[in-house]
N, C-alpha and C positions, 0 to 999 in steps of 0.2 A: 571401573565405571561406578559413578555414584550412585545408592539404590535408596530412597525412601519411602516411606508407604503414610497414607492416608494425610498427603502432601501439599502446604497450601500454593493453588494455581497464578491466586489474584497477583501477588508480588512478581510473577514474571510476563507478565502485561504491563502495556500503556496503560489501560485504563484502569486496572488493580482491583478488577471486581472479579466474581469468580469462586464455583468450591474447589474443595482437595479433588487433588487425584488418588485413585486407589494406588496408583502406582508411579513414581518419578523415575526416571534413568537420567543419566546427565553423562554425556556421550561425548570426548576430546578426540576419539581419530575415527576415521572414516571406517576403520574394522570394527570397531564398539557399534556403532550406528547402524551397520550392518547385522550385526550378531544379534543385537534388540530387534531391529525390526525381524530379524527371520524365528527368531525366538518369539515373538507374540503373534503370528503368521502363524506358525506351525501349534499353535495352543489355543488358536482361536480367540486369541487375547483382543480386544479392543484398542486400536493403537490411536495415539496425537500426537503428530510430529509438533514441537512447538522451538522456533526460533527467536528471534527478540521479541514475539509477544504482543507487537505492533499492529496486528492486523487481525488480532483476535476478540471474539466475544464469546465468555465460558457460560454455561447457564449456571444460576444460584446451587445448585444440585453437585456440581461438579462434573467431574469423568472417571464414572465406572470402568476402568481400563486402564492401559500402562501410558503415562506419558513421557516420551521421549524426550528431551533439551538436547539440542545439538549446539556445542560447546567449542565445535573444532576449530583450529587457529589455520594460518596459512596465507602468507601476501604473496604473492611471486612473480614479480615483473621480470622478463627480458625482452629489451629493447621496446616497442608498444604494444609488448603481448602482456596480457598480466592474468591469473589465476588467481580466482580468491574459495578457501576455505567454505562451507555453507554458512558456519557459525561464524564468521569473521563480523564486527560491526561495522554496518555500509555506510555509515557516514565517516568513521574513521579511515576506509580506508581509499571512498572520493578524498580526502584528503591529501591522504599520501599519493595519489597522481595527481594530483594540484602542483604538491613539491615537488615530482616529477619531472613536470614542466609537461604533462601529456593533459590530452582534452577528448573531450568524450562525456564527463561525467558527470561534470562540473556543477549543471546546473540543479545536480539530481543531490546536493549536497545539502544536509538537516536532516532529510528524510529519517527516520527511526525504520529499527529490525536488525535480520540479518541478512547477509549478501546471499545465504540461498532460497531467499521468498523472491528478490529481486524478480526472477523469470518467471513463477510462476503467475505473479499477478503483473506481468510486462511492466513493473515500477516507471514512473514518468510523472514530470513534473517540467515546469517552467522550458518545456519546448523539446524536454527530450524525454526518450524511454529507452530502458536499457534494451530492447530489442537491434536498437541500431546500433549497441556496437558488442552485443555476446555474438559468439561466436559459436563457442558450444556448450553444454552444461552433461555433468556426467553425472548420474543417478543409477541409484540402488534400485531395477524394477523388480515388483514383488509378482508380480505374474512370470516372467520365467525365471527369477531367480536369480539375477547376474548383474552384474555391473554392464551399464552401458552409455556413450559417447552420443548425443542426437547433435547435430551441428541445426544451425541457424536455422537452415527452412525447415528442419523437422519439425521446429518448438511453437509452429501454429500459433505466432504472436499477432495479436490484436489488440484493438484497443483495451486495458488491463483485463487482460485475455492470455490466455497458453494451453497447450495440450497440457501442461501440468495440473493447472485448474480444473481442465475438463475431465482428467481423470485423475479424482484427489486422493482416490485411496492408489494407482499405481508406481505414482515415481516418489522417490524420495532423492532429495537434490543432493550431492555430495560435493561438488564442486561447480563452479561457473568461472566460464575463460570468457574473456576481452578482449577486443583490440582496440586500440585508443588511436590519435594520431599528435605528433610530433607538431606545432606551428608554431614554430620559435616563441613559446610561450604566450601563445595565445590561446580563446576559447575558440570552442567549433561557433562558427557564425550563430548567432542569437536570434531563438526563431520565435520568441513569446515578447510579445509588445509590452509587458508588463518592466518584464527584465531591462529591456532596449531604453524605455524610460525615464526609468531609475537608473540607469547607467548614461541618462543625457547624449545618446547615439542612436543608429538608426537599425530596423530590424536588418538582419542578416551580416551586421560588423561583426567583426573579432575585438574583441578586451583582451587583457591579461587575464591569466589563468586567476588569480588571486585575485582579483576585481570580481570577477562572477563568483566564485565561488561566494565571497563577502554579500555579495550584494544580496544574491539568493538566500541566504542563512539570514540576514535583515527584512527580508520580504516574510520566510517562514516564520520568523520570531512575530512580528507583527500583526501575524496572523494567529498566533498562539501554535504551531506548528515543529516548534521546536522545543522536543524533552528538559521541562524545569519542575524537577521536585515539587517548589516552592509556588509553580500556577499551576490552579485547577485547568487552565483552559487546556491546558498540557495534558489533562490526563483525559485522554480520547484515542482513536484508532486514525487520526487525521480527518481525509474527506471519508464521511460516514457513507455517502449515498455517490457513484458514480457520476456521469455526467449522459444523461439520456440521450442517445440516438433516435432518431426515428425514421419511420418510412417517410416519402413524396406526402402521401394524404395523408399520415398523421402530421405531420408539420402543417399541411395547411389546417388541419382541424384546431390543432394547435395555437397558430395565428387567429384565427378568430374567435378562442379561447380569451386570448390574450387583448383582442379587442375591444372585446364584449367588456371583458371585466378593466382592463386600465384604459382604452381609449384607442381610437384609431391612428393615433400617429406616437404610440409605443414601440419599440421595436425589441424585441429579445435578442439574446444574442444566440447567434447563429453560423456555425462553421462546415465547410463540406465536410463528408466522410465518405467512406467506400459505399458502392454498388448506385451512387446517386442520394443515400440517406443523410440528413443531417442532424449535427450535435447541436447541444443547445446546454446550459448552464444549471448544474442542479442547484448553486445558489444562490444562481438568479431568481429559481423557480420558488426555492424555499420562503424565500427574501419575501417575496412578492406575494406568497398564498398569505403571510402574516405571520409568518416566523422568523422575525428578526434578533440579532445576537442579544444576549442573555437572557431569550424566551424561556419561560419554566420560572416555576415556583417550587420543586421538590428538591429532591440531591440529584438529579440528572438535570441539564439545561443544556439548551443553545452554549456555544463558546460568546463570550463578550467582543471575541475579536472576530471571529468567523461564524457564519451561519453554515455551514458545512459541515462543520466540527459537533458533535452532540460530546457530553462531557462530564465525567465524575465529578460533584464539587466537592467529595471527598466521603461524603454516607451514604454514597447510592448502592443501589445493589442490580445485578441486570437487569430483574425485571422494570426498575425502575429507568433505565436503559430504554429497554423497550418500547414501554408503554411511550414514551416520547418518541421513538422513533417510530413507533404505528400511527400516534398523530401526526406527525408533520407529513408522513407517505398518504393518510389520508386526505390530508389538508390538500397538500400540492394536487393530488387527482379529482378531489373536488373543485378545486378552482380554476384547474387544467388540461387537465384527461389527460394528463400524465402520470403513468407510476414508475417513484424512485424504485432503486434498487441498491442495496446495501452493499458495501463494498469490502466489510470486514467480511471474517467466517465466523460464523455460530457453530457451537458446539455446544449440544443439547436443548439448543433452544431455536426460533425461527420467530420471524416477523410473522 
């Protein structure tokens, strides 16, 4: 196991800001990953599991503590079951069930990380989340000590939601199984209008597996959503800010939020959700409070493609991060009575 000390963090992030760690481990099988975490557990070490990087925001300061990299490899498909590795990279390996000829994942393809963040932030894009087709995910729990198997209904999935999230310092993800399905090369039915569109067909058809795939990776590019060195719009955590749910009466306070300030015959967008609550669009919101794509004057901006995306233009530093992502949560809730909420993880630092 690779061991460095007083190590820089930003290079294994999308956004590539970030101080050292006191400590790096970099971890290839499931027993290393194991051994770190029980050895900083039993030392009262500070631990940061960190996978592709994608989903993190480090504070300027760094972490005083050991960080983990989990490194491990591992594809394993038999028949439309498949196993993947924690460290495995998830968009390589939606690919490899593309060529499969299996569906399931398809349209969860670009996405940056690793395949064991997938469950904890219920990963989902362009109509799917990985909820609907893990099966089980096996983790290291640090409260009794053991390797343990939680199948589907254990994993408390919701909207980028998990019992994983809810208890960030207990599981550490070791594995995550799948089950895909077989249709003679085709996608699972197309549930996002966006997609159906751009593939000139109507919501709920099958395409060819390699038509969605395509097509989704041409929508995230477009978006700046997909890792290129070479655009700043790229260097971000994706969507910065969730997509707000709200109660019955917040939605109508909502609406006439929304009235007051664009007009009585605006209409936001608006989707059902569990218990009676509805979603509504953080970048519609953002859009609309006055924060349109390449807002900002500093090293931190809006993306030029996406208002969703907040974004390194290559000298920022977090707080510089920040400070733009406390205005635009202020802006929206001043012009809305809505507060965003961040959809990366902070580490040492907080809105």
């Amino acid at each position: 196991m690779q061991e460095l000390h007083d190590a820089p963090l930003a290079p294994l992030t999308t956004f590539r800001l970030g101080g050292p760690a006191a400590r790096l481990l970099t971890a290839t099988t499931d027993a290393e990953v194991i051994a770190a975490v029980r050895e900083a557990d039993a030392s009262g070490t500070p631990l940061l599991v960190v996978g592709g990087g994608s989903n993190l925001v480090i504070g300027d300061k760094g972490f005083d503590g050991t960080a983990l990299r989990i490194a491990t490899q591992g594809f394993e498909l038999s028949g439309t079951s498949l196993e993947l590795a924690a460290g495995e990279v998830w968009t390589d390996a939606v690919a490899r069930t593309v060529e499969a000829g299996l569906a399931g994942i398809e349209c969860l393809a670009g996405i940056p990380g690793s395949a064991g963040a997938t469950p904890i932030q219920n990963v989902g894009a362009y109509g799917q989340e990985v909820s609907s087709t893990i099966t089980e995910v096996v983790a290291y729990d640090r409260r009794t000590q053991k390797t343990v198997t939680i199948p589907n209904t254990e994993c408390a999935f919701s909207y980028r939601h998990s019992r994983f999230k809810a208890e960030p310092d207990r599981f550490v993800v070791l594995r995550v199984r799948f089950e895909l399905e077989e249709a003679d090369g085709l996608s699972a039915p197309l549930k996002y209008p966006e997609t159906a569109r751009a593939m000139g067909v109507e919501q709920g058809d099958r395409v060819p597996l390699p038509a969605a795939r395509e097509t989704v990776l041409r929508l995230r590019a477009g978006k700046g959503m997909v890792l290129d060195a070479e655009d700043h719009d790229t260097w971000s955590a994706g969507s910065f800010f969730t997509n707000p749910i709200l109660e019955p009466a917040a939605f109508q306070e909502f609406l006439g939020r929304v009235h007051d300030r664009l007009g009585p015959d605006v209409t936001p967008p608006a989707f059902p959700a569990e218990d009676g609550r509805t979603k509504t669009s953080a970048a519609w919101l953002i859009d609309r409070a006055g924060f349109t794509k390449g807002y900002g004057s500093g090293p931190a901006r809006i993306s030029t493609k996406h208002t969703l995306a907040l974004t390194n233009r290559g000298a920022a530093t977090t707080e510089d991060l920040l400070a733009l992502a406390r205005e635009v949560v202020a802006g929206v809730h001043e012009a809305f009575g809505v507060t965003l909420v961040n959809e990366p993880v902070t580490v040492g630092v907080s809105l």
